[in-house]
PASEBA-1860 file (N, C-alpha, C; in nm, 3 decimals):
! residues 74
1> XXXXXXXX> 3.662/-0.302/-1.365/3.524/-0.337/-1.341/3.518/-0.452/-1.241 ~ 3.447/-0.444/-1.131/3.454/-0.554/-1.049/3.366/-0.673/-1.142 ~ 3.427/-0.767/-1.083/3.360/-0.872/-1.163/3.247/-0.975/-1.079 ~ 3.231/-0.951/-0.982/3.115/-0.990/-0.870/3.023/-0.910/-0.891 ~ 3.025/-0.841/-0.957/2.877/-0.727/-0.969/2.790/-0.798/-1.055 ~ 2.653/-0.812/-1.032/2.543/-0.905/-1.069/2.469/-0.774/-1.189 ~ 2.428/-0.882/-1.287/2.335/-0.793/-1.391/2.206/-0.815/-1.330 ~ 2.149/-0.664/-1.378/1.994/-0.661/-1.336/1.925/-0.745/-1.348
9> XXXXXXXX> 1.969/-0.825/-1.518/1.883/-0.928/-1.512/1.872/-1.060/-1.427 ~ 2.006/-1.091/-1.354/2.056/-1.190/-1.267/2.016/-1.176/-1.138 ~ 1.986/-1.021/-1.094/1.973/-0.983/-0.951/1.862/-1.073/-0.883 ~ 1.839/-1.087/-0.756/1.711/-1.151/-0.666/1.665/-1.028/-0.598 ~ 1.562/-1.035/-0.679/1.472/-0.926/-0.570/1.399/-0.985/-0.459 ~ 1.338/-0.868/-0.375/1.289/-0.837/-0.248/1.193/-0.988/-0.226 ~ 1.161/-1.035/-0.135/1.061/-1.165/-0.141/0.890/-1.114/-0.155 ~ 0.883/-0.975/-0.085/0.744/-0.947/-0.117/0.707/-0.889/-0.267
17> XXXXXXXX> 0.810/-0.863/-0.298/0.812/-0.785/-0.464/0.837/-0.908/-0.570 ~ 0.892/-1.001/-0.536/0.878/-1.120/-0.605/0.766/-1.242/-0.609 ~ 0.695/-1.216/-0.489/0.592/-1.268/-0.460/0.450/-1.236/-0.531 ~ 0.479/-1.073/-0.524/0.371/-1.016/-0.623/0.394/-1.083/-0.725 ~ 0.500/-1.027/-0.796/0.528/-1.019/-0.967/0.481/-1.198/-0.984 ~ 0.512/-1.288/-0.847/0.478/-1.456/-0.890/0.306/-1.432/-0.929 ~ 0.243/-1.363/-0.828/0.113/-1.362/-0.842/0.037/-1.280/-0.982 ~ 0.092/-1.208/-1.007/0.059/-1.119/-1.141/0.099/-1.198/-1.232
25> XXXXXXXX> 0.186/-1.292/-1.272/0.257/-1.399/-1.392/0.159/-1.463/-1.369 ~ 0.069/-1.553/-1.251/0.017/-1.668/-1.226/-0.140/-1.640/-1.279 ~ -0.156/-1.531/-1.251/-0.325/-1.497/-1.312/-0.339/-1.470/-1.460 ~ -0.216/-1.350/-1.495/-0.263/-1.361/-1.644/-0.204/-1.477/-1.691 ~ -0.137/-1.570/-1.724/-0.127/-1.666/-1.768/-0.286/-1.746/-1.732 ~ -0.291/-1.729/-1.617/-0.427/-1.846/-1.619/-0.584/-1.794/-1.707 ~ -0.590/-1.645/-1.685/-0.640/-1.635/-1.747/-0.613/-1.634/-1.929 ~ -0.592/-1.607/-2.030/-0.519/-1.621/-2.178/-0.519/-1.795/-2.133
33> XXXXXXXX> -0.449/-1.917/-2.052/-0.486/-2.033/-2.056/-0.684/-2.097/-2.098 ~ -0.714/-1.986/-1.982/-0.859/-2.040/-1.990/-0.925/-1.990/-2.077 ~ -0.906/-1.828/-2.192/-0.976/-1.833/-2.227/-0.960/-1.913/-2.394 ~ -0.887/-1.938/-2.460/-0.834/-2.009/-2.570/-0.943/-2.155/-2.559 ~ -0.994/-2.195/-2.431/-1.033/-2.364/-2.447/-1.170/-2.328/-2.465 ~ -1.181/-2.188/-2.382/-1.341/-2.165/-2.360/-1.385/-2.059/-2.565 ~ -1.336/-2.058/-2.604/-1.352/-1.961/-2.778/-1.348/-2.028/-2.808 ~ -1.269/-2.187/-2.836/-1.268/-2.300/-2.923/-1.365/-2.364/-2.895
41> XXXXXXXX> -1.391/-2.398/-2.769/-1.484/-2.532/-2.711/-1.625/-2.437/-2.766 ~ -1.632/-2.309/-2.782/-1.772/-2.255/-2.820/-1.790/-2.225/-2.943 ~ -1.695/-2.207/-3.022/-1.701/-2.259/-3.171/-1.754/-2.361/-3.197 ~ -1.655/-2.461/-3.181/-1.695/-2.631/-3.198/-1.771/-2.684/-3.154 ~ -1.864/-2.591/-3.084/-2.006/-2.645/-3.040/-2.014/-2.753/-2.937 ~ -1.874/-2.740/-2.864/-1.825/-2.835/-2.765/-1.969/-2.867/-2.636 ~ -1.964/-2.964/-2.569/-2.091/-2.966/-2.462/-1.989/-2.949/-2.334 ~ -2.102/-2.864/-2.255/-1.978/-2.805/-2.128/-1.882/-2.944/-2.065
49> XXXXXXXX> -1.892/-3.065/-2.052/-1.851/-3.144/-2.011/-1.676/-3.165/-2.107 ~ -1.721/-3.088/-2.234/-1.575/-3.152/-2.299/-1.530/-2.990/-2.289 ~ -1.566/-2.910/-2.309/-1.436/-2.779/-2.251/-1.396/-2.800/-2.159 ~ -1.483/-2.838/-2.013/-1.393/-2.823/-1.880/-1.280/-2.959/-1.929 ~ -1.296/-3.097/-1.984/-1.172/-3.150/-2.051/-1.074/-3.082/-2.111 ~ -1.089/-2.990/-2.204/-1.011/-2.907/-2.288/-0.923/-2.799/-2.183 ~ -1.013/-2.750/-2.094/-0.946/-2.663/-1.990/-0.833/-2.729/-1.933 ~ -0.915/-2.828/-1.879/-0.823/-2.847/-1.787/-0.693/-2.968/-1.826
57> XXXXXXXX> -0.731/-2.985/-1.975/-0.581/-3.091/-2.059/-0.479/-2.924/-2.064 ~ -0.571/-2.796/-2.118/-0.463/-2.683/-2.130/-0.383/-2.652/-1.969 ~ -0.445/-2.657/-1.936/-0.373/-2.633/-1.782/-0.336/-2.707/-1.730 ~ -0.310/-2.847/-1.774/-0.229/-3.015/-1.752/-0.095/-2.932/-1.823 ~ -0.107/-2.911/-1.969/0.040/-2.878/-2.078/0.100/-2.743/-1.991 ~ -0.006/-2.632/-1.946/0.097/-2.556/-1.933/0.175/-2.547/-1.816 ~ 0.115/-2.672/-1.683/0.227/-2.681/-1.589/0.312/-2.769/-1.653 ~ 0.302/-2.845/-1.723/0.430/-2.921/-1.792/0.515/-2.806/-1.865
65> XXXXXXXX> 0.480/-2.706/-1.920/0.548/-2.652/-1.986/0.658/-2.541/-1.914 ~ 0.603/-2.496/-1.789/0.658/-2.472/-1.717/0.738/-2.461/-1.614 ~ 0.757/-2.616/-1.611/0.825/-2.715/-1.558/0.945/-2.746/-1.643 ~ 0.911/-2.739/-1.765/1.017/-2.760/-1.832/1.139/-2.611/-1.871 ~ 1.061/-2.486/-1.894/1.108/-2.365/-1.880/1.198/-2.382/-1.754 ~ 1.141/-2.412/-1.640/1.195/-2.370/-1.503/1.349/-2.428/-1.461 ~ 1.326/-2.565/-1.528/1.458/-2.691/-1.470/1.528/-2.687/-1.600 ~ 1.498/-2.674/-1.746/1.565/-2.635/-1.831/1.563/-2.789/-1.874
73> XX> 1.576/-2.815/-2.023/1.574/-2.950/-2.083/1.713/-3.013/-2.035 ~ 1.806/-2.927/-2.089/1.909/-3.003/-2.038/2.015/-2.930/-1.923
END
């Protein structure tokens, strides 16, 4: 078995096919981000001034969180 042979899961794809798939990860995540602040903040009877807070503290955590996925803790 050669041992330089890359697993699928390891491979680098194409830059325009990776570019998509960046753009398709980047929306549904944002959307499922936004809508969780906007169902709570309208439960809780939130006033629009403290969801767009809530939004946008969720979308503060999840570039942190993804930041941390990306570079790895340790």
């Amino acid at each position: 078995m050669n041992d330089t042979a890359v697993h699928p899961v390891d491979e680098r794809l194409p830059t325009p096919r990776l570019a998509a798939l960046g753009l398709q990860h980047v929306l549904v995540m944002y959307a499922g981000a936004i809508a969780v602040p906007l169902i709570v903040g309208r439960a809780l009877k939130l006033t629009p001034e403290q969801v767009a807070l809530l939004i946008s503290a969720d979308l503060f955590a999840c570039g942190i969180v993804t930041l941390i996925q990306s570079f790895g803790v340790t």
